[in-house]
C-alpha positions, 0 to 999 in steps of 0.5 A, spaced: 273 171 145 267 169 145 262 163 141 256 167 141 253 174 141 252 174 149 258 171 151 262 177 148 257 181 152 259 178 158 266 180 156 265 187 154 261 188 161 266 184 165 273 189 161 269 195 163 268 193 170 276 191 170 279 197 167 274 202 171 278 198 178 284 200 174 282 207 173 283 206 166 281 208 160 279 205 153 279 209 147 273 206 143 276 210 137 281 206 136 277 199 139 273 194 134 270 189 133 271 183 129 265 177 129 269 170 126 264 167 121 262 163 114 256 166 115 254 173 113 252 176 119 248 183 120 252 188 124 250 189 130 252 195 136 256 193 141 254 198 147 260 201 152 258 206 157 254 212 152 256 210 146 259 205 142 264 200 140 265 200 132 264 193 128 269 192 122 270 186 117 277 186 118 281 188 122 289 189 122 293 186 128 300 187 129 301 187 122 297 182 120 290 183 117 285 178 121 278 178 116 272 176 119 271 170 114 278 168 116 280 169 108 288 171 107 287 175 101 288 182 104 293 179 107 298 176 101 296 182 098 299 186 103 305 182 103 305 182 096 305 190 095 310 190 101 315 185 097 313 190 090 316 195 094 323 192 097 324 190 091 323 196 086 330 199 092 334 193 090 
């Protein structure tokens, strides 16, 4: 994680020289990026080797929905359909 636009830019540079002495491979389909902020910020685009990595508002992790504003609402949404769902089985 990182506070500022430059640090993350660091950090994606520092990943892919990790990975390449690795040898391995990061799939950009499936990688985003989620800037953390009050503010709206305009999108902006995040280089890795030729193409790009996308930027989302939120972003779902492990069964959690992580939003960029830090709002929970998609996630008691979520919880709410789920619990629906259980509870039309029973």
């Amino acid at each position: 994680m990182a506070k500022e636009e430059g640090g993350m830019s660091l950090i994606i540079k520092e990943f892919r020289e990790y990975i390449r002495e690795k040898r391995l491979e990061m799939n950009r389909e499936k990688t985003k990026i989620v800037r953390f902020g009050k503010r709206r910020a305009k999108r902006r685009t995040w280089k890795w080797g030729e193409g790009e990595v996308e930027e989302v508002e939120e972003i779902k992790y492990l069964g959690y929905v992580f939003r960029r504003n830090g709002r929970q609402e998609r996630q008691i949404e979520d919880r709410i359909r789920k619990a629906r769902g259980v509870m039309r089985n029973v």
